[in-house]
C-alpha positions in Angstrom: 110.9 -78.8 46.1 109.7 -81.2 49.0 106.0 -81.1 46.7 108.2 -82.3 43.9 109.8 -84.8 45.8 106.8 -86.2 47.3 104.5 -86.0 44.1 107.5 -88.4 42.5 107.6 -90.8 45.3 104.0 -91.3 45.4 103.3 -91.8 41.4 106.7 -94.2 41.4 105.6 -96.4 44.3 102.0 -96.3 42.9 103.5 -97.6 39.3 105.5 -100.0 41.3 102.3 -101.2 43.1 99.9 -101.8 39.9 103.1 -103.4 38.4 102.9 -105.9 41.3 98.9 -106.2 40.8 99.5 -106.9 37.0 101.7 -109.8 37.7 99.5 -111.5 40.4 96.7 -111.3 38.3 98.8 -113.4 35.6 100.6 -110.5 33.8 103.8 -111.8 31.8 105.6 -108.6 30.1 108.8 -108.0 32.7 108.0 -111.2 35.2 110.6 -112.9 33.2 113.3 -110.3 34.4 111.7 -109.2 37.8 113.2 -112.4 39.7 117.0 -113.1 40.1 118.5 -116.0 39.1 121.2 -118.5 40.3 123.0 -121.3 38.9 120.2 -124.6 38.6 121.0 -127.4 41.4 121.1 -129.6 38.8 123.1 -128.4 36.5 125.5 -125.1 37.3 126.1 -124.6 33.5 122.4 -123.2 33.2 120.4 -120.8 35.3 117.1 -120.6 37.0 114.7 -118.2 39.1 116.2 -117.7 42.5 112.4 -118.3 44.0 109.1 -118.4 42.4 106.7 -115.4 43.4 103.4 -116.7 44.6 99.7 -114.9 43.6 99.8 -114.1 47.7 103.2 -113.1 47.8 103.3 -110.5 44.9 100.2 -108.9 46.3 101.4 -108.4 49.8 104.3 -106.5 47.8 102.0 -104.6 46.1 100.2 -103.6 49.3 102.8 -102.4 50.8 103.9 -100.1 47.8 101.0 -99.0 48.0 100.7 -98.2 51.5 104.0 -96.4 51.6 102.5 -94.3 48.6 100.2 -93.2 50.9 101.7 -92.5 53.9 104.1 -90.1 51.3 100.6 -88.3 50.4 99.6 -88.3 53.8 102.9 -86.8 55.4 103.5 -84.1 52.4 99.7 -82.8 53.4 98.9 -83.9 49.6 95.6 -85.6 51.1 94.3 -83.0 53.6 94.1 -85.8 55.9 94.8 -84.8 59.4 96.0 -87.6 61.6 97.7 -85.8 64.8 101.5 -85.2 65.8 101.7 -88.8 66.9 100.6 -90.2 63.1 103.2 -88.4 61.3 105.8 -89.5 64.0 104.9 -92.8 63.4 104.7 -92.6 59.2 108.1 -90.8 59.9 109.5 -93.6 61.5 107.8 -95.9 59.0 109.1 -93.9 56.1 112.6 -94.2 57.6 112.3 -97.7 57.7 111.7 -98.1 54.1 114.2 -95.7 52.9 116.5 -97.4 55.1 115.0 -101.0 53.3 115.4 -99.2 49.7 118.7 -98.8 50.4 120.2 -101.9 51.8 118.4 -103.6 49.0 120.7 -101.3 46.5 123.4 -102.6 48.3 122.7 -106.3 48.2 123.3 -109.1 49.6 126.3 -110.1 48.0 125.5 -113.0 46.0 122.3 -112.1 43.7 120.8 -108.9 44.1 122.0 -105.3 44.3 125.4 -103.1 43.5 127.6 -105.5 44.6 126.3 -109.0 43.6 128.4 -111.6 42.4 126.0 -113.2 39.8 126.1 -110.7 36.7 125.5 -112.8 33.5 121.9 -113.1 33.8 119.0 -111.0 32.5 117.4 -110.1 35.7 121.5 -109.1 37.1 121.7 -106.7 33.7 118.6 -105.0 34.8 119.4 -105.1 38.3 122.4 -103.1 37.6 120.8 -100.9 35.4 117.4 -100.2 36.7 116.3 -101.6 39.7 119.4 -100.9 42.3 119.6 -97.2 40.9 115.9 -97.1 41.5 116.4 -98.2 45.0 118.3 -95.9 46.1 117.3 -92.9 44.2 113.7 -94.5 46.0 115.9 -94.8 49.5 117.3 -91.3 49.3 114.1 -89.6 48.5 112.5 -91.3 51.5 115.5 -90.2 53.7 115.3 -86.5 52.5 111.0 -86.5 52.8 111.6 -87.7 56.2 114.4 -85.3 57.4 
């Protein structure tokens, strides 16, 4: 079952990570629903993107999927790679972390993102709800159980 677990996480973070790669080399298919939206400044009867992800920006994101992907190899012995008692402490703790990251972002913050936002007319809120909170946390809580 932990295999399982652990085979998931890593092909789901890895998807997550060449998503990331695909958009900061110019990809368009999902960037248009991938950033929350808020009421324009300028006029609050129309919307626009909450910020605008830079080239830099998306593929720091995408390292860091794809580092946790590997520290999930690495600690479910799916590698062979040996790195001490001290190393899987430390991706433990690391893993923890991002579970515990996963799963406050599932939350929200209130206002834009997450189960309990406040802005849900929008594209990017509609798939929020649907895909990418649920994702989160099913992310957040497989974390949390690998790292129990």
């Amino acid at each position: 079952m932990q295999n399982l677990l652990a085979f998931l996480l890593l092909i789901i973070f890895s998807l997550l990570a060449l998503v990331h790669v695909y958009w900061a080399c110019g990809g368009q298919k999902g960037a248009s629903i991938a950033v929350p939206e808020r009421p324009s400044r300028s006029n609050s009867l129309t919307m626009e993107k909450a910020f605008q992800p830079g080239r830099a920006g998306t593929l720091a994101v995408a390292l860091v999927l794809f580092v946790v992907a590997a520290m999930v190899a690495v600690r479910s012995g799916m590698l062979g790679i040996s790195v001490g008692h001290t190393g899987l402490n430390i991706m433990r703790l690391a893993l923890a972390m991002v579970a515990i990251a996963m799963l406050l972002r599932a939350i929200g913050e209130f206002r834009l993102v997450g189960f309990f936002k406040k802005i849900r007319n929008t594209r990017f809120a509609r798939m929020d709800t649907l895909l990418y909170s649920p994702l989160c946390c099913v992310l957040g809580l497989g974390l949390a159980i690998l790292v129990l």
